[in-house]
N, C-alpha and C positions, 0 to 999 in steps of 0.2 A: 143813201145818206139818212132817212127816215129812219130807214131800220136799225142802222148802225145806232141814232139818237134814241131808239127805242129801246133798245137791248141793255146800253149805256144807262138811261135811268130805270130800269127793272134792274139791273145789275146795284145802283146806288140805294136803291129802295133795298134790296134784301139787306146790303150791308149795315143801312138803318137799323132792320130788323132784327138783326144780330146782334146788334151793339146794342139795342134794349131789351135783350134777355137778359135774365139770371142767370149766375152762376148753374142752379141747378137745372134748369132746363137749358140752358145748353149741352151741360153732361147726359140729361136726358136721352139728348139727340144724336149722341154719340153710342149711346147705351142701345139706343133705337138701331142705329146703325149696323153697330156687331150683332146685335141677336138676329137681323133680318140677312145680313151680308153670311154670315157663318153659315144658318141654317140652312139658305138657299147654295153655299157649296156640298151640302150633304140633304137631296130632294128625301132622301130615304127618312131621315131623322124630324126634316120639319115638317111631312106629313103627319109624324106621329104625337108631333108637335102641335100640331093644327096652323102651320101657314101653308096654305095651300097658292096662294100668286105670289110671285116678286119679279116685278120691272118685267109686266108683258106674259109672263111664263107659267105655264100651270105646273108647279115643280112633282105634283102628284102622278103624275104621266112619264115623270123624267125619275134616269137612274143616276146616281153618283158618277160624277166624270173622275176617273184616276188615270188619264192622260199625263205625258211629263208638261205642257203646257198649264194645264189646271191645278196639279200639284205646284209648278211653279208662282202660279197668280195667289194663290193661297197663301203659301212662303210671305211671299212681298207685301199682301194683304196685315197680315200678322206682327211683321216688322213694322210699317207704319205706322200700325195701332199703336203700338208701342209706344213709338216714340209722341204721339199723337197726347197718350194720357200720361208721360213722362211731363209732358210739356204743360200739363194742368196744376193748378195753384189749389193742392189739397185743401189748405186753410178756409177757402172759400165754401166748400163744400157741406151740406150736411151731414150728421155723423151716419143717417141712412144711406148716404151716394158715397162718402168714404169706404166703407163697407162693401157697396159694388165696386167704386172702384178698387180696390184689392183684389176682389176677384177678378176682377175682367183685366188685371195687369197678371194675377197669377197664370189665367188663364191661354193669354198670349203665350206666357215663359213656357209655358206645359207644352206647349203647339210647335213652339220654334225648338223646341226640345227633342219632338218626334223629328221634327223637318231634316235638325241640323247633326241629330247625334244617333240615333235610335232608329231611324229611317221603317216605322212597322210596317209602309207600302211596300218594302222590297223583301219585308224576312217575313209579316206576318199572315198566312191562308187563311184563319179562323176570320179577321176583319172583314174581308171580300164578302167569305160564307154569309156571316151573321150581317151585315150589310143589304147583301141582297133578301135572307128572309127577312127581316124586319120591312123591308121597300116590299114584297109582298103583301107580307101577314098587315100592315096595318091599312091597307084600304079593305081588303074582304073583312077585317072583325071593326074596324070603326066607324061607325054611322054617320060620318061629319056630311055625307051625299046620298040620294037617292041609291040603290042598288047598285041600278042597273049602271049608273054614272061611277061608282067606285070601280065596277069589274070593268071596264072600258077602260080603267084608267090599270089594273090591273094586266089586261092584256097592251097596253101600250108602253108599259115595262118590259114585259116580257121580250114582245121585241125588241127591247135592246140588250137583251141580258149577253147573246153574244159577243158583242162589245164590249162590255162590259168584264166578262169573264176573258176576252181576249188579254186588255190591256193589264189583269191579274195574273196573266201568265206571261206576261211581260214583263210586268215590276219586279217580279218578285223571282231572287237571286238563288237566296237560300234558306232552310228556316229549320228549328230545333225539330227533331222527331215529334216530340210531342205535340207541336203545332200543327204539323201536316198531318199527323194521327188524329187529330179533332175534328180538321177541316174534312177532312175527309167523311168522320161520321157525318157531320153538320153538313155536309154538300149531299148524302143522301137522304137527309130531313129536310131540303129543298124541292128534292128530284120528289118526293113523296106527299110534300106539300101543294106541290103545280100538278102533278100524276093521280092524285088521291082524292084530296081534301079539299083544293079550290073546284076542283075540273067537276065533282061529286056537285056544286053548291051551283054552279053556273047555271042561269036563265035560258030554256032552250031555245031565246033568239039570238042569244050569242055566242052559241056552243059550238057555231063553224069556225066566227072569227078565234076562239077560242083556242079551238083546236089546231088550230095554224098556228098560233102561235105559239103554245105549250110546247108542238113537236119541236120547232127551230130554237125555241129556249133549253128545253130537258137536252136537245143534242148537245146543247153548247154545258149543259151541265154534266154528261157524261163523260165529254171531251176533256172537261176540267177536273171530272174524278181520276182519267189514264194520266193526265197532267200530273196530279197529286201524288198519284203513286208510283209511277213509271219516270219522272222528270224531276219534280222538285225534291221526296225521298230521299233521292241519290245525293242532294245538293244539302245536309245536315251540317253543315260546320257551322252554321249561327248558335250563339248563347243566347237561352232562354235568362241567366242570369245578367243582372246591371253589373254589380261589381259597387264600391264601398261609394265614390266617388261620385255616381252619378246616382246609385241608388239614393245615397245622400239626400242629394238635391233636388230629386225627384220628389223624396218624404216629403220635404218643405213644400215644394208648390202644393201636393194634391191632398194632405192633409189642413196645412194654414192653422194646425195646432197649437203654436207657441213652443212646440217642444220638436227635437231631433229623433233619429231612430233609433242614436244610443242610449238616449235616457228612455227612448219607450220601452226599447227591450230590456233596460235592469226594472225598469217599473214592472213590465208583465211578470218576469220570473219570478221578482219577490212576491207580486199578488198569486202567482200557480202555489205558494207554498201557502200563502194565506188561505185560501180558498179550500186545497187539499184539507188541510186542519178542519177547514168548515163543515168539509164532508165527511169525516171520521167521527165527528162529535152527532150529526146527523144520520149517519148510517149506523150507532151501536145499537140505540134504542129498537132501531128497526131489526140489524139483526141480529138481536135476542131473540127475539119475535120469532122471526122467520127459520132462525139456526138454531134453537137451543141446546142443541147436543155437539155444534161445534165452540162453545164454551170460550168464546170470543179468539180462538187461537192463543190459546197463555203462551205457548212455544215460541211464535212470534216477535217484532220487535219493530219500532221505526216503519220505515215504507211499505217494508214487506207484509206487517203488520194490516198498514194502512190499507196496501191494494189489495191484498185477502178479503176483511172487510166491507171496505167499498164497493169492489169489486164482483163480491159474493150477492149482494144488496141488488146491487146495482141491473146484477143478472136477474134476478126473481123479477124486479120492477119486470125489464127487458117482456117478460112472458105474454103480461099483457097488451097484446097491440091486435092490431086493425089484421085484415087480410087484402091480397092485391086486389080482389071485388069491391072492398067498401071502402077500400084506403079514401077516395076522393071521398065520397059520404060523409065519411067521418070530420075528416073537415071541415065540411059545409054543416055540420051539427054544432061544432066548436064553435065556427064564426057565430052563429045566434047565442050560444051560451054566452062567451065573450062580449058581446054586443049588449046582452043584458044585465051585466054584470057592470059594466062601463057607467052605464046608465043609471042602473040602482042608487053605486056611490057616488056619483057625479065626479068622474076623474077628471074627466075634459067635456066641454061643448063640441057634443057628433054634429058632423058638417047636415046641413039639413036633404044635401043631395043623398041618395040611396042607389048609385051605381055598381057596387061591384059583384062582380062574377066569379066565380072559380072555375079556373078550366086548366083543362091540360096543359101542362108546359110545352111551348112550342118545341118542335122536334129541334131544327136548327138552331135553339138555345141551351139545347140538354148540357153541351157540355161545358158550362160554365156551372147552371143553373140545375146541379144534378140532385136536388132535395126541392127546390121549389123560388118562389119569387114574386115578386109584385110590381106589377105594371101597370103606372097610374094613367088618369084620364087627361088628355092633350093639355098641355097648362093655357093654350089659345083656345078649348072647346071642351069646361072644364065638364060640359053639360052631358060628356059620351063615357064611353066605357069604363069601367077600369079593371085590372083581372089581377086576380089571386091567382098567380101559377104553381099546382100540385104536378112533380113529378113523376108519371107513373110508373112503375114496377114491369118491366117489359117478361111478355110470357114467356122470353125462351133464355132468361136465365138461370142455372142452375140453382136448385133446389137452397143448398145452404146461401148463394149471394142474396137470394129474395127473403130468407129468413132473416140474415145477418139487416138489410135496410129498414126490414119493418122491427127489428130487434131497437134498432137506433130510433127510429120515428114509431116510438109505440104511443100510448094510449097518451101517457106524460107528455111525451115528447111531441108530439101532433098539437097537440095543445099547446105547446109552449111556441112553435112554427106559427099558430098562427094568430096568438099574441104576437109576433113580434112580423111577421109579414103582412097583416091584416087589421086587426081590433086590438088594441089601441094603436098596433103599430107603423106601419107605414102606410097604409090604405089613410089613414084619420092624417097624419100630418101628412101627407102629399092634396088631401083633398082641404084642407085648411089652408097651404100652401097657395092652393089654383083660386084662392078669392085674394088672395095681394094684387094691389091697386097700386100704380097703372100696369099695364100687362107686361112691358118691359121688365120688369123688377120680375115681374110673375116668372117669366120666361129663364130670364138669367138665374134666379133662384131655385128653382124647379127641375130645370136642363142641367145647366152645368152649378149647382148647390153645392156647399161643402159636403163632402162624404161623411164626415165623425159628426156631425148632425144628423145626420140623413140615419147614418146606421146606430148611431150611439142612441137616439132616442128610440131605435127599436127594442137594444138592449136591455137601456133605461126603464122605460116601458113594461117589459116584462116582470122585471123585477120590481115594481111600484104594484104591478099586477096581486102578485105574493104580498109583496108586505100588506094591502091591503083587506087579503085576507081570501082572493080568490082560491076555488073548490075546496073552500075551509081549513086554510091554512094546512093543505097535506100534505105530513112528511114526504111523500113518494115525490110529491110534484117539487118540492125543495128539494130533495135530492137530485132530481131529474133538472132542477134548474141548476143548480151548483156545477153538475156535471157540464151541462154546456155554459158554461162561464169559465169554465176548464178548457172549452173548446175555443171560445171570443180569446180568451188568453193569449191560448194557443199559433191561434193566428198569426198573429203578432211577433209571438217567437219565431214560427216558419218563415214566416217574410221576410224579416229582417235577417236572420242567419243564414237561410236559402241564398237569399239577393245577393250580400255582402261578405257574407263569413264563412262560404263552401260547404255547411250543411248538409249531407249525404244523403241518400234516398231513406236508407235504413235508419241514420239519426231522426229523422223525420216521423219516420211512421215508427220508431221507437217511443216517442215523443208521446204523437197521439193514442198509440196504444194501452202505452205502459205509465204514463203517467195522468192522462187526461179521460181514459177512461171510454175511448171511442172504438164503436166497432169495425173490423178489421173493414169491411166495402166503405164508411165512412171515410177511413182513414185514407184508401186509395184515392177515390174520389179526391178527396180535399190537399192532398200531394198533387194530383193533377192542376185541380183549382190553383192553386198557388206557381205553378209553371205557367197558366196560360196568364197570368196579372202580375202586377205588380203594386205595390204601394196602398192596395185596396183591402187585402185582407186583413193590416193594421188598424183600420178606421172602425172599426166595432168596436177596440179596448181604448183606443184611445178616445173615441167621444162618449164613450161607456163614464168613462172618467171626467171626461168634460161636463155631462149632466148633470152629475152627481156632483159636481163644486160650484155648476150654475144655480141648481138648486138651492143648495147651502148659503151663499151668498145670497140670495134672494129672500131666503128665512132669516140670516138674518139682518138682512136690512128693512123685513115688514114686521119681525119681532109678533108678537100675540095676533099682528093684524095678519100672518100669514094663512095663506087660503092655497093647499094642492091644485083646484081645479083651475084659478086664478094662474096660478103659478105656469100652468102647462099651457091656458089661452094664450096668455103673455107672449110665448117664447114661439108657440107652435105660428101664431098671426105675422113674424116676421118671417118665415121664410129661413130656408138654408145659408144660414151666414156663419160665418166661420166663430165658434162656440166660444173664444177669445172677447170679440165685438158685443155678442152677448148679452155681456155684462150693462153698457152703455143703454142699451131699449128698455131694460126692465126697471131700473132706476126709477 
């Protein structure tokens, strides 16, 4: 009877406590809630996150459960939420928790989206693959623990990876060629990962336990490579393609643009023509220069014109690049150049941390990430790593494929990579990002942030870079950037026409070739790209466009009092929100 009276007024006390919050902190609580609840159904993710306990659990030891039970509790989880922030009274809100909340309702829709229509645990291999490297690769490369406590936690994945990979051969029904042709590479950038590269780093007092477990893990990964190819293979009837209807409505949640995918794609085409023009007027000067005995093609006329031209330029640029030996080098040369060049004109305030690395692109990410990427420090432990991923040039490709990639990422182009994955670009706003206050916000903004922020200001970015006047306003380097603004376009058009409007292999890589000016392993590569995503490779032109009218707006609401570096503290200290909202914080 005590207890009963006891429990009863600790039960009346909370409800007190409830009832004198605020509006915002109670949304707080709930904000709290999802980032903690979500990330602990994906241990892989919130390690890399930096939650390492939730309710008892050291989720760094533990692998993703894709059981039908877990997948169901999720479901249910999501639907709740839903209706959980349906049921909140906006008006109440600040316009900073309006903004999460948008997200974290688009969020749900996205989720019950995969659950309800899209099912990727049953068609998709590549998720499992990059799943489980990322639940490896982020305790051996982030320092949140002593060593020897990360590879412990390493090998207590492992063994479960059987499990693990069991219940993915389970799920999963059927899936586009192309997806099991990835997972496939990416399941032996696993096997090479555990076989190689950890087993090489391992402390030799834990090189028994180690080795126990590697072998029962790598079996269940060989098991799942005859799987891939001998079982699932055979089972190709899934589309890689959404189709107009759900591609649709997909655009909307994961962009949260303001805009549809049909007006994206008349916006890109008309800017592919804008831009073309930009590079004709850019490339004559140059090649006079360079051609003078081809007398600009008088024979010539309109496009064909144009791509001669261009194209001719275009190639000489090409000659100058890197080799597979210094390709990374080269890189880490740029990042100081860029870095110093940031600072000169005072573009933005450099985060005062000095974390990042350039390292190879993890093998079991190559085939999304087949040029490069950036992988920022845990937004819970903003204090660790962060990596510039360069992909590198594997030795046993044929001669003209290793010409043709370093043709594409030449001297220009390397440069302009790592503007936009590095200095100023995503390394500087991800690590401006991990000081938003309270961590909540950090989290939701950082993890799941709008994409056409995230990539638009790399864009952005780059091209602020030029106007400003980096490596001396060089035509090469304008041309080299026009060309890939040809390519962000580009995106844009593949996705949306690929998705919805039947888009053919050939229209595709007609596309990139012949009009954008990409070389032919780019063009593969990024036809691939665009099969294993969806809705993702839009978000470059369309937040490309979104900077670009934030900006504007912002000049001129400060009129004479406008200030660049001002401008990009502003925008970059809130965090990924949807470039819409924007507008309301710089005010």
């Amino acid at each position: 009877m005590l207890k009963f009276a006891l429990i009863a007024g600790l039960a009346g006390l909370a409800i007190l406590v409830v009832g004198c919050q605020s509006p915002s902190e109670r949304f707080a609580q709930l904000s709290q809630e999802f980032i903690d609840t979500t990330l602990a159904f994906s241990p892989s993710l919130a390690t890399s996150v930096g939650l390492h306990q939730y309710q008892g659990q050291n989720l760094d030891s533990l692998l993703d459960d894709m059981g039908t039970q877990s997948i169901d509790r999720q479901k249910h989880f999501y639907e709740d939420f839903l209706r959980r922030l349906d049921a909140l009274d906006r008006n109440k809100l600040s316009a900073e928790d309006q903004a999460d909340l948008s997200m974290l309702r688009d969020q749900c829709s996205l989720a019950l989206m995969d659950f309800n229509e899209l099912h990727p645990q049953l068609h998709n291999p590549t998720m499992y693959v990059e799943t489980l490297g990322t639940a490896l690769f982020s305790p051996f490369t982030l320092e949140y623990a002593p060593k020897q406590v990360r590879y412990r936690q390493v090998i207590a994945r492992l063994e479960k990876v059987p499990l693990y990979l069991d219940q993915a051969a389970v799920n999963l029904t059927s899936a586009p060629d192309i997806w099991t042709k990835v997972a496939i590479q990416e399941n032996q950038g696993n096997i090479d990962l555990v076989d190689h590269t950890i087993r090489s780093a391992m402390p030799p007092e834990l090189a028994a336990d180690y080795t126990r477990a590697a072998q029962t893990a790598l079996g269940a990964m060989r098991k799942f490579d005859d799987y891939l190819r001998n079982s699932l293979a055979g089972r190709n009837n899934a589309d890689w393609r959404l189709g107009q209807d759900r591609y649709t409505r997909r655009f909307r949640l994961v962009l949260e643009a303001g805009t549809d995918a049909a007006t994206a794609l008349a916006s890109a085409e008309l800017e592919l023509e804008r831009v073309r023009a930009q590079m004709f007027q850019l490339a004559l000067p140059l090649h006079r220069q360079m051609f003078p005995e081809h007398r600009e093609h008088a024979g010539l006329s309109g496009d064909a014109l144009k791509n001669q031209v261009i194209g001719e330029v275009l190639d000489k640029i090409a000659t100058r690049h890197a080799t597979p030996e210094t390709y990374m080098d080269d890189a880490r040369k740029d990042l100081q150049e860029t870095r110093a060049f940031v600072e000169q004109k005072h573009l933005v305030t450099l985060p005062a941390r000095s974390n990042l690395q350039v390292i190879p692109t993890p093998e079991f990410m190559r085939g999304v990430y087949s040029v490069g990427g950036f992988n920022p420090a845990p937004a819970l432990e903003p204090q660790l790593g962060a990596f510039y991923w360069i992909t590198p040039i594997p030795a046993n490709w044929p001669k003209e494929q290793i010409e043709s990639k370093l043709r594409e990422y030449n001297f220009y182009g390397l440069k302009l990579l790592t503007i936009h994955e590095a200095m100023p670009g995503h390394y500087v706003q991800m690590e401006i990002a991990n000081d938003i206050e309270p961590p909540t916000r950090r989290v939701l903004r950082g993890v799941l942030g709008n994409n056409p922020y995230i990539e638009g200001w790399a864009v952005y970015a780059t091209q602020m870079m030029l106007e400003e006047g980096y490596l001396d306003h060089s035509p090469e380097l304008a041309l080299t950037f026009a060309k890939h603004q040809l390519r962000v376009i580009a995106n844009t058009i593949l996705d949306v026409r690929l998705q919805m409007l039947g888009m053919t292999d050939q229209e595709a890589l007609d596309l990139m070739e012949k009009q954008t000016f990409q070389e032919k392993e780019e063009a593969v590569e990024k036809l691939q790209r665009a099969k294993l995503t969806n809705c993702q490779l839009p978000v470059y032109f369309v937040g490309w466009q979104g900077w670009l009218s934030l900006r504007e707006h912002y000049r001129q609401a400060k009129g004479a009092a406008f200030q660049l570096e001002a401008f990009h503290d502003a925008a970059l200290k809130e965090g990924a929100v949807p470039l819409p909202m924007m507008d309301r914080f710089l005010k």
